[in-house]
Phi, psi and omega in degrees: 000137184223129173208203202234157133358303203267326174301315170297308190306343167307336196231350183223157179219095172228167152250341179358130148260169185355293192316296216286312180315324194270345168277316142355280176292338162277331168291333189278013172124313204252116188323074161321131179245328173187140182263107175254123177252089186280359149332278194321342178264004172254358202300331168282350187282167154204170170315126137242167182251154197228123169269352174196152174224093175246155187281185191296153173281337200227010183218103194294000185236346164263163150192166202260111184271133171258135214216129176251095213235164177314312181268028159108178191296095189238157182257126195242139168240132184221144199244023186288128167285024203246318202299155188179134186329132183083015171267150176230141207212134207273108193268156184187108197290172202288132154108339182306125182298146250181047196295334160272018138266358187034063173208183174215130175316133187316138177307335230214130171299169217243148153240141201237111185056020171106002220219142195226134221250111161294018185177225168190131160255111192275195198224162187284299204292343167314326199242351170102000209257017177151171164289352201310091178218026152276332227212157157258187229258138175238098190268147219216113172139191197269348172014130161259165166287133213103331191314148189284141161299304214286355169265332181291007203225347202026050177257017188256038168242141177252164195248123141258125197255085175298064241264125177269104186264177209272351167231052178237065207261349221257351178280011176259031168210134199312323199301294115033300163289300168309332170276340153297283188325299203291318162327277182309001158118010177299335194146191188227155195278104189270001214304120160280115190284100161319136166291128123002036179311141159284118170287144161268020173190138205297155189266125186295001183264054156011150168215131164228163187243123201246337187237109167277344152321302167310308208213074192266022168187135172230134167213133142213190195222156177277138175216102178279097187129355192264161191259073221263119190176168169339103203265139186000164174283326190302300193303330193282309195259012159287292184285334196289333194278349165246021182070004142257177198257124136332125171225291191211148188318289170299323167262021151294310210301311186312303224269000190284305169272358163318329193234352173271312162251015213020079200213067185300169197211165171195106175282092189259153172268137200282327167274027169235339150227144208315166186274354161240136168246149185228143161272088167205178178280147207290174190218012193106229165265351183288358203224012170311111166269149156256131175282193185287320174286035163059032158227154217249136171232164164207117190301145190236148173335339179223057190225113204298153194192109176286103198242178159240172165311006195223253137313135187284142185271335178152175179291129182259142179090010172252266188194122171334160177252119140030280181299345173227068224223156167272164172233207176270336196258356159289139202224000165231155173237197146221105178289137163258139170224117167208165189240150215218158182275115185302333182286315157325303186294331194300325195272338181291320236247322174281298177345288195284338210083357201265149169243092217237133158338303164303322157291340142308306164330289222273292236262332180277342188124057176308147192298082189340324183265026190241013170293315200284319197318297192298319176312310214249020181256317183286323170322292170329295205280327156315298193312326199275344196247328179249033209027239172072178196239150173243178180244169181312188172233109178282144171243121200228139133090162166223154205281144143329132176300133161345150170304148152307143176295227162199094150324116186234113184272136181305334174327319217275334166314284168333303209292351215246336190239308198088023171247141172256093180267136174284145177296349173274346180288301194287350176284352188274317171282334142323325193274320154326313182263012162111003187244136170301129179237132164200154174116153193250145180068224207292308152274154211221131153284113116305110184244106178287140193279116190342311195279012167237048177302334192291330178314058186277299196227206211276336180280021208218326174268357179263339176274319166330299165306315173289321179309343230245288194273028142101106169291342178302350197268337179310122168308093184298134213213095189269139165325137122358119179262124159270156215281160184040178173341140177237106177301171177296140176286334124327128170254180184292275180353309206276318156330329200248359122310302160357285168303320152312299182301358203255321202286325215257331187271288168358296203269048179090344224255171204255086212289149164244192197190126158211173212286159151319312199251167169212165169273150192324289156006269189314296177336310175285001172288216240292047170092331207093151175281161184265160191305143172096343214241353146333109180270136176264021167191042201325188165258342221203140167289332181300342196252051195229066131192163171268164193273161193278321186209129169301016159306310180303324179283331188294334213260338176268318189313325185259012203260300189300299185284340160323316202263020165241038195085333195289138188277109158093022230293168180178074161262132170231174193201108174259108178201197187249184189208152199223151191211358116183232187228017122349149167313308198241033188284333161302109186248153186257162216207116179251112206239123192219139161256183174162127195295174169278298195312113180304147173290175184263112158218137170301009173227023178118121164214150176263140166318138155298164202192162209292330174309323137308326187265338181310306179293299163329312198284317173309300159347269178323303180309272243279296201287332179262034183064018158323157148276064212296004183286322175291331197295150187259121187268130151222161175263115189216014184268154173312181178264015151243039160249108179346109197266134155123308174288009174236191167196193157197135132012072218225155179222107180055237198259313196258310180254095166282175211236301170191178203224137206204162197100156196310097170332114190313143191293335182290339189258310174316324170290334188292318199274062084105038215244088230253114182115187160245145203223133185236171262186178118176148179220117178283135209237095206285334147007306213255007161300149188236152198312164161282142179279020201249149165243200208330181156243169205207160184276351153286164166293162152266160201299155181262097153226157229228144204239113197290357226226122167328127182283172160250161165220129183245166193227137213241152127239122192227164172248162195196161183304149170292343185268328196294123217258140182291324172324311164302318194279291180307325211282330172284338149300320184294309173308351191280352168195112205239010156212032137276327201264139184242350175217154166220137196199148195247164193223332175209176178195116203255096170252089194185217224288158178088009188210124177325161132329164167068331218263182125238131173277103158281136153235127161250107204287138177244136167254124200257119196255084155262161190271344170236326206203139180312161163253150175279197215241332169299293171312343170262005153251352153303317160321288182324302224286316180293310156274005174285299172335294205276307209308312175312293155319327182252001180225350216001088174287155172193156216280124173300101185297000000 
């Protein structure tokens, strides 16, 4: 939403300046996205008088002006055909930025055909002040020389640029806006209230209402005799300066109150359509139209359609149609004012696409009690700028009732915020933003005002009161500490996220925050969404189900900081991933990513490998309590893992843990994903609580085993399907509380090794703990993994 300084002040009577009004309007709620002052970009120009114009001694089209400027007497060679003696004109001094040409005048005189030139006398298109660029600016009125341009231009109005939240519809009128401000203490609310005309003749147009869900009040008037053509200057630079295009005097007239009051209107010429209007529902192809944006629709049963007996005239609270659109050449009109159902306009305005003022208006909630206003503010104004006679005003249907009123106890301010206000401050505020008080002491009848349906209950006038009297004005006042024992504020959930994210940032890596949602498409790369999970209302068409695993985003995400240079990109996201819409269909999920493609170093570096990625993920499980001692490796990951480059993670047969390996090349392609990229995603859920008990904020004691460990080295041949993993853990197992490590150091297959077979060699550490060991007790400890590594894989010690 956007309007200039002096369009407020038409509705408000402050002196306030500029700052203070913008600071106002954010405490008091309403965003500034930008403040446009085009003073500033004039700041350098001013008025000068040009005392002669004789032409060039060497150029029939220029000529050299003696020029009376803020700086003294300077000679301008200027090639505008216009210039001339006894003119005041607009200066830009030597080094000056020039914006609507975008360049900047030289520091150091410039000679031009010989002849040396100080300074420039601009053209309107120059200064951004018009289209004008045969000529420079011939300005008209007493100006003195020095005089600022931006007042002689009347550009010394700033433009305020706002975000408008979706259940505020009344700030979508300057009128609206000013009455918030004069609350909070700005000044007082002058908005002027159009007279009430009496038509002098009855209106020949009918109105009926065949779906009043949709259109549950219509009113309009005949207007005979008008003069329809270019509109004014004041109207033409009110709206151009908030960024709409003048088209004609009535549909200025339109978009003027559109925006002054947020009171949309639609002005049809009365010799273009029939004698009755209907409010009903589309019909289909019986009812294909061309709108105003020049493209053609067809209204479906459940899209509200402003007709005539013959043909539809347009979407009624969208946009208007084409064939009964006003020109220059209309001369009788019919105004519509009507109020349209916001869920209806919404879903119309999303079907088609359109994108309209009005529908921004009516789908947020128009003021229900603004029909006769808006009617009688475009009469008045029509009547003044195109003349003509008007009719009476036909009425079809009735305005929705008013909000319920709210019994409000003044208490609930104090109990719900801590600021304590007397009841008379606050009925003064209340009453400031439009709402009826009435009633004494603690209680208060509050009568809500058409224009604030978001208000229903008591917490909704207390936030009003707080807003009104600035939250910045609140005291910070810390809670009260409560008595006995406090649980942790942290759950076990949220810790091992945590912990996780700290271990994963360690190893380089970078955390995002991404959507929740993805597209179908992309979900089915990774299994698909689960039943329930399907959005009945996206934000967005890419993003209309929820995701199955947060991979899809991380992986366009890194493709995105790839193509935009970054070495070596490493993102993960601990969030949740959904899997259906079940109680417990949620998981929370530590998710990471990371190219293959080796870094630049003068000595060398090697490609990453699932084994990079094994290792992050183990990283992670450890710092987020896993047993990682425990975990079991198979290659089991799903298929959109690169098979033979992955694995997962495991605590027995069933509870995997995480999935770690190379991205399948088919799902990098489909995510538009360049290269090879490997992975893993940790599902922290599936961690089983620790037997351990709480933690505590000491260290635990440090051990370290005093006595040299041994290391003895295995070789065994064992099957090629038989997994190494399998083999150390049953080496580790054979004896568990001499031996602390197991590692596998090679792995062989080819001549001196069976067909099927392979040579694992592993090193084992035989730590002992009470006593040096004899070379007898250290090969029983061998004899004891030779034993077991036979048993569980049957395996045999490689001669």
């Amino acid at each position: 939403m956007k309007f200039t300084l002096s369009w407020l002040k038409e509705h408000l009577e402050t002196d306030k300046p500029l700052d203070e009004i913008a600071e106002a309007m954010t405490m008091a709620g309403l965003e500034i996205e930008d403040i446009d002052n085009p003073a500033e970009a004039l700041a350098d120009f001013t008025v000068a008088f040009v005392k002669s114009a004789e032409p060039h001694p060497d150029a029939d089209k220029l000529r050299v002006c003696t020029v009376d400027t803020k700086d003294g007497e300077k000679q301008i060679v200027c090639g505008a055909p216009n210039a001339h003696a006894g003119m005041k004109a607009i200066y830009a001094p030597l080094g000056t930025y020039i914006p609507g040409a975008d360049f900047a005048l030289d520091k150091k005189p410039r000679k031009i055909r010989g002849v040396e030139s100080f300074g420039m006398l601009c053209s309107a298109k120059e200064l951004n002040a018009g289209e004008d660029h045969d000529g420079i600016i011939d300005l008209q009125g007493d100006w003195k020389v020095g005089d600022p341009a931006a007042e002689a231009l009347g550009a010394n109005d700033p433009v305020i640029d706002f975000e408008v939240t979706p259940n505020r519809p009344d700030w979508l009128g300057v009128d609206g806006i000013a009455r918030d401000l004069a609350a909070a203490g700005l000044g007082r609310v002058i908005t002027p209230q159009p007279e009430t005309l009496k038509g002098s003749f009855e209106c020949p147009i009918d109105i009926r209402l065949e779906w009043e869900e949709a259109c549950p009040v219509f009113a309009g008037r005949y207007i005979r005799g008008v003069k329809n053509g270019p509109s004014p200057n004041w109207l033409k630079r009110k709206l151009e300066a908030i960024g709409l295009r003048s088209i004609n005097i009535l549909a200025d007239i339109t978009n003027l109150v559109s925006y002054d009051r947020c009171r949309p209107l639609h002005v049809y010429d009365a010799d273009k359509i029939g004698k009755t209007i209907i409010a009903r529902r589309g019909k289909g192809e019986a009812d294909t139209f061309e709108a105003l944006d020049g493209k053609h629709y067809t209204p479906g049963a459940e899209q509200c359609v402003i007709a005539d007996e013959n043909t539809c005239l347009g979407f009624g609270g969208v946009m208007g149609g084409e064939e009964s659109g006003v020109t220059n050449d209309t001369v009788n009109v019919f105004i519509e004012c009507a109020w349209f159902d916001p869920e209806t306009t919404r879903a119309t305005g999303r079907a088609t696409g359109i994108e309209s003022d009005a529908r921004y208006r009516f789908e947020r909630g128009v003021d229900t009690g603004s029909i006769q206003t808006g009617i009688d503010l475009a009469t008045q104004l029509v009547l003044e700028l195109c003349g003509g006679e008007a009719s009476e005003v036909r009425v079809a249907g009735k305005a929705p009732a008013n909000p319920a009123p709210i019994d409000f106890p003044v208490s609930e301010v104090k109990r719900l915020t801590g600021i304590d206000l007397p009841a008379g401050i606050i009925t003064d505020m209340l009453q400031k933003l439009g709402f009826g008080v009435s009633g004494m002491g603690d209680s208060l009848h509050v009568e809500v005002p058409s224009w604030r349906r978001d208000c229903t209950q008591k917490a909704d006038l207390v936030e009003e009161i707080a807003r009104i009297h600035g939250f910045d004005k609140i005291e910070a006042i810390s809670l009260p500490k409560l008595p006995g024992r406090r649980e942790p504020t942290a759950t076990i959930g949220q810790n091992r996220a945590r912990h996780a994210r700290r271990a994963l940032a360690m190893r380089g890596y970078n955390e995002a925050v991404t959507w929740s949602f993805c597209h179908r498409d992309h979900a089915a790369l990774f299994g698909g969404f689960g039943e329930g999970l399907e959005l009945e209302n996206p934000i967005s068409s890419d993003l209309d189900v929820m995701r199955p695993t947060a991979l899809i985003h991380l992986l366009t995400a890194l493709q995105a900081n790839e193509d935009k240079g970054i070495d070596d990109p490493r993102l993960f996201e601990a969030g949740p991933v959904y899997l259906s819409d079940a109680p417990d269909g949620q998981r929370m999920a530590v998710s990471g990513v990371r190219f293959v493609a080796a870094g630049r170093h003068w000595a060398g570096t090697r490609e990453a490998d699932l084994f990079d990625a094994k290792a992050d993920a183990l990283a992670a499980l450890e710092a987020a309590g896993a047993p990682v001692d425990s975990l079991q490796v198979a290659a089991e990951a799903r298929d959109w893992w690169h098979p033979g480059r992955s694995g997962v993670l495991r605590l027995g047969p069933k509870n995997v843990l995480a999935e770690f390996g190379e991205l399948h090349p088919r799902v990098l392609k489909t995510l538009g994903v360049e290269g090879r990229a490997i992975g893993f995603e940790i599902i922290l859920d599936n961690i089983p609580a620790s037997k351990k008990k709480a933690e505590t904020k000491a260290r635990p004691a440090l051990d370290r085993a005093e006595l040299t460990p041994v290391k003895r080295d295995f070789a065994f041949l064992v099957g090629a399907d038989v997994a190494a993993d399998t083999l150390v853990r049953a080496a580790k197992g054979a004896d568990k509380a001499m031996i602390s490590d197991v590692s596998v150091f090679d792995v062989y297959a080819g001549k001196g090794v069976p067909e099927g077979q392979v040579s694992l060699a592993i090193e084992a550490v035989i730590q002992p703990r009470e006593k040096t060991l004899t070379d007898k007790e250290i090969d029983a400890v061998a004899a004891k993994i030779v034993a077991s590594v036979e048993k569980a894989t049957g395996a045999s010690l490689r001669g």
